[in-house]
C-alpha positions in Angstrom: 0.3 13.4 -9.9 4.0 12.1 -9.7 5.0 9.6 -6.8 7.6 9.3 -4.7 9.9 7.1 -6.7 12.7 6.9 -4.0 9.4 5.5 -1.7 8.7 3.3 -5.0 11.9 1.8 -4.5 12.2 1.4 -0.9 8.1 -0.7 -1.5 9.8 -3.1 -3.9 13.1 -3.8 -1.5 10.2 -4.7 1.1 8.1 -6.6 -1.5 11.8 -8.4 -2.4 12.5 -9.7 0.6 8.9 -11.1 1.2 9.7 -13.2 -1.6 7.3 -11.7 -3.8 7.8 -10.1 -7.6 4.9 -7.6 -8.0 4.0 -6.6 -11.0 4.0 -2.6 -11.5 1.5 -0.7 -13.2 0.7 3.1 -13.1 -2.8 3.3 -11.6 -4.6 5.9 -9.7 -2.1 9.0 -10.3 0.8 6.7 -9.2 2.3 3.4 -9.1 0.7 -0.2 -7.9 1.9 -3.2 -7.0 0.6 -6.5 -7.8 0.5 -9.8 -6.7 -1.1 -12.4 -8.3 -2.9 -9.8 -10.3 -4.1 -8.1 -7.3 -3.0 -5.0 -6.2 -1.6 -4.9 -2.4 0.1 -1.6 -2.1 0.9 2.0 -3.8 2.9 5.1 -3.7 0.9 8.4 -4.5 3.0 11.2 -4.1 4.5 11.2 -0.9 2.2 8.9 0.8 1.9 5.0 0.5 -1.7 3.4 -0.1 -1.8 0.1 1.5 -4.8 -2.5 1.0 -5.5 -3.9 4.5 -9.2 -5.4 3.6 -12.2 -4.2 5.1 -11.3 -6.2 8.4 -8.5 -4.8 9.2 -8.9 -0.9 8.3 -10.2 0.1 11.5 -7.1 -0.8 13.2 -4.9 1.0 10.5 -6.9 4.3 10.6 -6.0 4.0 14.3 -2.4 4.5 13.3 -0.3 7.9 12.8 -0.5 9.7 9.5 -3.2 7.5 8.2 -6.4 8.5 6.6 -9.0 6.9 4.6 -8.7 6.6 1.0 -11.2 8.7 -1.3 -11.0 9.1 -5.0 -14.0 11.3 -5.2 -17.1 9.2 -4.0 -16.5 8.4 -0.6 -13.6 5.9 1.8 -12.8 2.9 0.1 -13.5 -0.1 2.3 -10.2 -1.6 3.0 -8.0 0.9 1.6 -5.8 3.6 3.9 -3.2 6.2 2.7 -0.2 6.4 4.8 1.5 9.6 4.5 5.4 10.0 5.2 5.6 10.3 8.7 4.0 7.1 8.8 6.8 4.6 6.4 9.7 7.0 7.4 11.8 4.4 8.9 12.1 0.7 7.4 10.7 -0.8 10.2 7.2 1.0 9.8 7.3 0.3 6.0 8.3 -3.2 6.5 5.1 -3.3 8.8 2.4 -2.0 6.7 3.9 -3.8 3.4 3.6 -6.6 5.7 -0.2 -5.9 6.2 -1.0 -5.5 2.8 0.7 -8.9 1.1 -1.1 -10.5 4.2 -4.6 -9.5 2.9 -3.6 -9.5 -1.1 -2.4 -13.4 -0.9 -5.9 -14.2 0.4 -7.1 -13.4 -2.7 -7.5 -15.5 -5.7 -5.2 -14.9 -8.5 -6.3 -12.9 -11.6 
């Protein structure tokens, strides 16, 4: 599956002015980001796929265009796919790369 790279590239101007220099690696039929060896967000196709932790991912799925992430064996606990209606303007992307470098920089590095 190819990803959106012009979404790819909006995700890293986010991640930039967070302060933060994910890595990038090519993982689930798209592209990661990661922080401290964790990964806190995605593109996958169109849609992003933002870690929120298990905590907060009833409050995401409450969002427009969001649904749970599956790859085959069920929602991943603390994972949500955002589709494009949901990151269309910066503000909304801004807000859910916000979410996911909030729950990613709780974790210990790798």
């Amino acid at each position: 599956m190819a990803f959106d790279t012009e979404l790819a590239a909006r995700v890293r101007e986010v991640l930039a002015a967070a302060g933060e220099t994910p890595a990038e690696k090519k993982m689930f039929g798209g592209l990661s980001f990661l922080v401290n060896g964790n990964m806190c967000c995605g593109v996958m196709g169109p849609d992003l796929l933002a870690r929120v932790g298990p905590q907060a991912a009833g409050r995401a799925l409450a969002q427009p265009a969001t649904r749970p992430f599956d790859m085959g064996r069920g929602p991943s606990a603390g994972w949500v796919v955002v589709g494009p209606d949901g990151v269309a303007t910066d503000e909304a992307l801004t807000s859910w790369v916000d979410q996911t470098l909030a729950f990613a920089t709780t974790l210990p590095p790798k």
